[in-house]
C-alpha positions in Angstrom: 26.2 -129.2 -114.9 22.0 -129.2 -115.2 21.7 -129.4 -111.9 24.2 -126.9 -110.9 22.0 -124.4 -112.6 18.8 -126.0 -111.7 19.7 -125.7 -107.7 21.6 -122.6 -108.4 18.1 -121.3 -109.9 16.2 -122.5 -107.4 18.5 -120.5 -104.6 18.2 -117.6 -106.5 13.9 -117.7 -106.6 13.8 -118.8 -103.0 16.3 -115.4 -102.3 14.1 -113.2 -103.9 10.8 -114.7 -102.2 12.8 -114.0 -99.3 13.1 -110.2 -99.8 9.9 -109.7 -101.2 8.3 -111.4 -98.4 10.5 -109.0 -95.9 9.7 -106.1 -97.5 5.4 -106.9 -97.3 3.4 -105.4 -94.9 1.5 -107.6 -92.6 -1.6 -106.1 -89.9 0.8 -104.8 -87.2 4.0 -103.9 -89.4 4.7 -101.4 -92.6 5.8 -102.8 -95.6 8.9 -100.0 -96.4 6.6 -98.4 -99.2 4.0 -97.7 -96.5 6.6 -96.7 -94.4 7.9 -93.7 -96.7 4.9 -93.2 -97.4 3.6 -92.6 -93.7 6.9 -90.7 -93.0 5.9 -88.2 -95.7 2.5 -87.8 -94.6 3.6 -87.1 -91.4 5.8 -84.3 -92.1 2.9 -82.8 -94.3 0.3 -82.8 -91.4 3.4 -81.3 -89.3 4.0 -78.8 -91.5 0.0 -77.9 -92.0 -0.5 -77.4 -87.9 3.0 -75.4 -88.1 1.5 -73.5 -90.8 -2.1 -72.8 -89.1 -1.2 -69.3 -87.3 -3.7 -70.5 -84.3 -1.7 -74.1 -83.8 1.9 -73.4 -84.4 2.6 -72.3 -80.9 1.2 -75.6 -79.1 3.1 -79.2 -78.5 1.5 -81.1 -81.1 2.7 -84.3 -81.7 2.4 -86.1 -85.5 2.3 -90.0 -85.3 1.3 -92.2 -88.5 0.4 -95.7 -89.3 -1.1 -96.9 -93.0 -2.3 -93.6 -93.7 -3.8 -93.8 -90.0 -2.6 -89.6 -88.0 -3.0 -90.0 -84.4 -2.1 -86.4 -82.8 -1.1 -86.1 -79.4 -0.3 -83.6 -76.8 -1.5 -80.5 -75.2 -3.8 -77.7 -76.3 -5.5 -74.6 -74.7 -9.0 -74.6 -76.3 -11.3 -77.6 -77.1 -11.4 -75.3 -80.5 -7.9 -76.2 -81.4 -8.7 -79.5 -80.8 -11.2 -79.6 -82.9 -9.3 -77.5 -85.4 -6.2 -79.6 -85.4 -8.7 -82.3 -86.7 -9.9 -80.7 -88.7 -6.2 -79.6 -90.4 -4.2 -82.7 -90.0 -8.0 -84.6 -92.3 -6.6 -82.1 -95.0 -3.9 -83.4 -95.5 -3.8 -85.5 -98.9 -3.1 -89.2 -98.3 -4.6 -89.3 -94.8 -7.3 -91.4 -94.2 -8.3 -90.9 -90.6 -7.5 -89.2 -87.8 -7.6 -89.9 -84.0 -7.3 -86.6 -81.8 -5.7 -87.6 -79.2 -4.7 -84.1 -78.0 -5.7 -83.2 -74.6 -6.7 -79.3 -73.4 -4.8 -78.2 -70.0 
């Protein structure tokens, strides 16, 4: 009977290793808190560029990794490059930004 609940204790840590091990973040993948968190700073940095009255009528689009906002797509000026950069840095929780975003 000891050993029943020693092994079935024993299971039960190795299971939850297991799915705390899954859910931790590792150099080239989110853990899922880092994932909601990214998915919420990218609708934020969407929502600022929407919100800028000299952005919202470009192709703009929002990608982010750990806190990392790339933006990619097309622009008309060098300007709103620079000020797409400039609005997307705003954004609370960012911490960089590459500009990816290319002027036709």
């Amino acid at each position: 009977m000891v050993k029943r609940h020693r092994m079935l204790g024993f299971l039960i840590c190795i299971g939850l290793i297991a799915v705390f091990l899954g859910c931790a973040s590792t150099p080239t993948r989110e853990g899922t808190g880092e994932y909601i968190d990214d998915s919420a700073i990218t609708t934020k940095v969407k929502a600022a560029i929407f919100n800028d009255p000299s952005l919202k009528v470009f192709q703009i689009n929002v990608e982010t990794f750990k806190g990392e906002v790339q933006l990619s797509g097309f622009v008309d000026s060098a300007q709103s490059v620079k000020k797409a950069g400039e609005v997307a840095r705003g954004v609370n929780g960012v911490k960089s930004v590459k500009n990816n975003l290319i002027v036709k």
